[in-house]
C-alpha positions in Angstrom: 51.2 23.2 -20.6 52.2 21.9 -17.0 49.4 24.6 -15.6 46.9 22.8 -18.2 47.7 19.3 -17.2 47.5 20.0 -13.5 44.2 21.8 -14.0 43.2 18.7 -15.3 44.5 16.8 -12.5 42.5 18.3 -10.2 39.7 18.5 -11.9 39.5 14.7 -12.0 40.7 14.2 -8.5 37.7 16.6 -7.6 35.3 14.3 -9.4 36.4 11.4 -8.0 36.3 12.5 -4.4 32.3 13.6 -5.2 31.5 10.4 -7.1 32.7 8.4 -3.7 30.8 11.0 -2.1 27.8 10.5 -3.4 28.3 7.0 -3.2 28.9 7.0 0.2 25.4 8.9 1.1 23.3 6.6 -1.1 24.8 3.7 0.3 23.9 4.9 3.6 20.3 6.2 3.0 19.7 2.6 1.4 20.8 1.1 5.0 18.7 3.5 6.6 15.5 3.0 4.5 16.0 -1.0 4.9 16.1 -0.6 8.5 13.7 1.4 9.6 11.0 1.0 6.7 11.7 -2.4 5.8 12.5 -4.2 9.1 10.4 -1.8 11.2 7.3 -1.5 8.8 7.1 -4.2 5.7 9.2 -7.0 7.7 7.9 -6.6 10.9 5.3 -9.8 10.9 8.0 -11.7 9.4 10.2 -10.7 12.6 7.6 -10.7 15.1 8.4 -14.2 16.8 12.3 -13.2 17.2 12.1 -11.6 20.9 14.4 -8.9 22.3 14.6 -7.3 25.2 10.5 -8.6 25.8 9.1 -7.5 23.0 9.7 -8.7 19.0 12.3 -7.7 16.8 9.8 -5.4 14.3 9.0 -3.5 17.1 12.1 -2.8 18.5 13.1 -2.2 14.9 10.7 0.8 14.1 11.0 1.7 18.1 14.8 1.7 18.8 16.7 -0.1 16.4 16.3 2.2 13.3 17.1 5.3 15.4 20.9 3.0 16.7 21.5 2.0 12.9 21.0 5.9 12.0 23.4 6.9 14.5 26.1 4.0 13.4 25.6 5.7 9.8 26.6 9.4 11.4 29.3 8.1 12.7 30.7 5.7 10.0 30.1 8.5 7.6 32.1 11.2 9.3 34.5 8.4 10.1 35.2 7.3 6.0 34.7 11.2 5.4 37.8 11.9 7.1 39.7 9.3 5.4 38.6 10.3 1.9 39.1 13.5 2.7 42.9 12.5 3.5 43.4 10.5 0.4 42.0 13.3 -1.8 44.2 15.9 0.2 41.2 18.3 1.1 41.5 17.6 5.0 40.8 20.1 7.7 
């Protein structure tokens, strides 16, 4: 009986821990896409009178920004990976 119920236990735990997951990656690839396809490509006239670093925001959207925000998202992701992974016990 005790075998069955932690069985079940951990079956649950390992469904949570995929479900934020899972959550976590979509999340992410929606930042991504709204970065660099929205700001960089659909936004980009709307941005183009905000200036950095000489040149409009768009551009430095689809040129540089897109590729900074992508990089953030590596790290914040391996960053909350780590600490899910702690509070579902399945660390390294």
């Amino acid at each position: 009986m005790a075998d069955q119920t932690t069985n079940t236990k951990a079956a649950e735990d390992g469904a949570g821990y995929w479900k934020a997951n899972i959550r976590m990656i979509q999340i992410s690839l929606v930042i991504w896409a709204v970065v660099s396809f929205g700001f960089g490509i659909l936004l980009r006239p709307m941005l183009s009178g905000i200036e950095v670093g000489g040149t409009d925001l768009g551009f430095w959207f689809a040129q540089q920004g897109s590729i900074l925000v992508f990089l953030a998202l590596i790290f914040f992701y391996a960053w909350r990976m780590n600490k899910l992974d702690k509070e579902y016990g399945v660390e390294e």
